[in-house]
N, C-alpha and C positions, 0 to 999 in steps of 0.2 A: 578784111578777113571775114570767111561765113560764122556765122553764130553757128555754135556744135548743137549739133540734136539733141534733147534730152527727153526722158519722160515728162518733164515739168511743163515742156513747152507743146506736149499734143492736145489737141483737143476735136472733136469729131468736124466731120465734112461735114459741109454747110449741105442740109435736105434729109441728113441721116437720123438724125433726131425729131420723131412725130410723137402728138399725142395718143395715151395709152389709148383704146376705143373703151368709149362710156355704154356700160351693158347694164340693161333694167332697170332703166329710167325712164319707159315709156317712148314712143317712137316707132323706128320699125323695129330696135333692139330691146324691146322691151320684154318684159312679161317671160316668155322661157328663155331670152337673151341669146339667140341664134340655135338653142339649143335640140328645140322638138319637145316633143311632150315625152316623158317617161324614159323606162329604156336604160340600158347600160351608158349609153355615152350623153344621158342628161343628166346623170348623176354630179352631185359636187367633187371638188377634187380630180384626177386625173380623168376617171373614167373610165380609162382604157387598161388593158392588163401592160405586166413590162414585155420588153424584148424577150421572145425569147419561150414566154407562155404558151403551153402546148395543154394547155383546156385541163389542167391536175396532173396529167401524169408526167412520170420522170421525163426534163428534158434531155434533149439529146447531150447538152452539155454537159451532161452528171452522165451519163450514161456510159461514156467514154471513160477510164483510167489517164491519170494524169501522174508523169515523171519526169523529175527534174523542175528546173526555176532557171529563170533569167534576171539577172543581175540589171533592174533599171538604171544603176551609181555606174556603171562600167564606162571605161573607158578606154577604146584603141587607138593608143599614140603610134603614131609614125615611126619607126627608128633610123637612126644615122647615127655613124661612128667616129671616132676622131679622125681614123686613116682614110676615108672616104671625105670627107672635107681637107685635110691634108692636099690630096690628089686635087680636087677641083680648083683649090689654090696655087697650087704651082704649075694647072694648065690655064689659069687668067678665068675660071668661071666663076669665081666666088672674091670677096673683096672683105675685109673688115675694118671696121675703125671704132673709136665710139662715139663719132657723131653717127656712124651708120652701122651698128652692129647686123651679123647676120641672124634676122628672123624667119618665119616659116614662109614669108613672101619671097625671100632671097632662093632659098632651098629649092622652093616651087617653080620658080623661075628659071633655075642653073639647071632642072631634071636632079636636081642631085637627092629628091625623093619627089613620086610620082604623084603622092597623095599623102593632105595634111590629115587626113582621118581628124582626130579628135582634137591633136596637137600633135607638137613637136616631140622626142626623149631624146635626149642624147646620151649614146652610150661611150663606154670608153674602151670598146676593142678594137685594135690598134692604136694603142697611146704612143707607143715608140715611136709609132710614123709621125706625130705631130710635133713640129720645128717652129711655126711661127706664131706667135701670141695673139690669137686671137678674141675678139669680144662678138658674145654671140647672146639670145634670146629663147631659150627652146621654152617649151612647158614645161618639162622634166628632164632631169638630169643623173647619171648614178655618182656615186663616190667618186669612183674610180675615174671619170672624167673633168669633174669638178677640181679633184688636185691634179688632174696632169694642164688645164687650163692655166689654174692661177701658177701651178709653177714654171711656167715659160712666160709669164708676163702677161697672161690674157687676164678677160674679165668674163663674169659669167652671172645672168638673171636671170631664174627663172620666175616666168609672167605666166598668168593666169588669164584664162580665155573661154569664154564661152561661146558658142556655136555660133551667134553673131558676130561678136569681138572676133575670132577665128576669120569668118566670113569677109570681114572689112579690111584683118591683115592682108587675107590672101590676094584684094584687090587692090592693096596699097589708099586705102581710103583712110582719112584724119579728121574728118569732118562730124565723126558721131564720137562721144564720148565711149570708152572702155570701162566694159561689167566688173564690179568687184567680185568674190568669192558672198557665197551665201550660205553653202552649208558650212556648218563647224571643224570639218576633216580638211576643208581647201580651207578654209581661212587658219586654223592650225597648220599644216604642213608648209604656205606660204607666206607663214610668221617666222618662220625657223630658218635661224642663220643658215644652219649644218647643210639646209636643202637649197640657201642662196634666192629663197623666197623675196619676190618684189616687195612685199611687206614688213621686209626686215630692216632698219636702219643701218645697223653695220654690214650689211649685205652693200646698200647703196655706197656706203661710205669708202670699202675694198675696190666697187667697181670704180670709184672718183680717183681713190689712188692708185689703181692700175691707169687708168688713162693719163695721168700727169705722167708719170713712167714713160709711158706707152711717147708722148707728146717729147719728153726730152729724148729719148733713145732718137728723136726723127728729128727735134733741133724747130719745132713747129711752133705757133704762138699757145697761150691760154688755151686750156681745155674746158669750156662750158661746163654750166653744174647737170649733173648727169640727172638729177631729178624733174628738170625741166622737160629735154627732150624726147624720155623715155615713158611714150605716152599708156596711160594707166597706174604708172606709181605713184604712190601717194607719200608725200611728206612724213606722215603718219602711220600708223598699223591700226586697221580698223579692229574694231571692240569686237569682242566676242560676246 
């Protein structure tokens, strides 16, 4: 089996690390140390003015009126419905189980969303349409879908992902380790049962006894411990 990627185990390309250049020590970099004699850019420190420097007067960039802001935390999730997975399941494009629950690579794959954008949501318009219990993966999830899941017998995590984690689902790739949350507001919201957060223990615990369920209603052997398979969760719930 390949060793999983991690940060612990990079370290630079063999030729990419040189010594710093030794200046004014004599040589031919000595004495004004490439610099020239005098002058704005033989001065110590940067030298040079910032980006953007227009010799004192107002840059253009003040010049301009500036309105509105952009949200860097934002995030556009994908949406898909219950009736729309419904449908792709009773035409053979879509499959669940909890050894293979549906993720945003399944989704991607069936067309039954064109694009993972940021993650997965699952919403729950069309709940009525959904009949079969299914166990699925999104990033987010609303109320209203989270109970029409568990009440037909499915199971339901929501996982945390960031643009790489994201990146390696959509390739179906297992070989890099999965990013925990970092800020306070994802490791909060993916602590919380209510939202069915990977980081919740009795989250994991519901999905373990939906699947025993899930395994007698079909008369199948043992259901695996769901903590193992479902790569990125953690035994635990990281600290805040």
């Amino acid at each position: 089996m390949p060793k999983l990627i991690g940060v612990s185990g990079l370290k630079p390309a063999r030729g990419a690390v040189h010594k710093p250049k030794r200046l004014g020590r004599g040589g031919p970099r000595g004495g004004t140390s490439g610099r020239g004699h005098k002058g704005q850019k033989s001065r110590s420190g940067n030298g040079k003015p910032s980006a953007g420097f227009e010799g004192g007067q107002t840059p253009i960039t003040l010049r301009f009126p500036k309105r509105g802001f952009k949200n860097f935390t934002r995030k556009d999730y994908a949406p898909i419905n219950l009736d729309k997975i419904q449908h792709w399941i009773d035409t053979g494009r879509l499959n669940s189980s909890p050894e293979k629950p549906i993720t945003a690579y399944e989704l991607k794959q069936s067309n039954c969303v064109h694009g993972a954008q940021d993650g997965i949501k699952l919403l729950g318009s069309g709940l009525s349409a959904l009949r079969s219990p299914i166990f699925i993966k999104p990033s987010k999830a609303s109320k209203s879908a989270i109970r029409a899941i568990e009440q037909r017998g499915g199971g339901i995590v929501c996982q945390y992902y960031n643009a790489l984690a994201l990146r390696d689902c959509l390739k179906a790739r297992t070989d890099r380790k999965s990013a925990a949350p970092t800020r306070r507001e994802d490791i909060t919201w993916y602590s919380d049962f209510k939202h069915r957060g990977y980081l919740d223990l009795k989250t994991l615990e519901r999905w373990e006894n939906a699947a025993k369920k899930w395994q007698q209603m079909r008369g199948t052997g043992p259901v695996p411990n769901s903590r193992a398979p479902v790569p990125g969760i953690s035994a635990s719930p990281a600290p805040l």
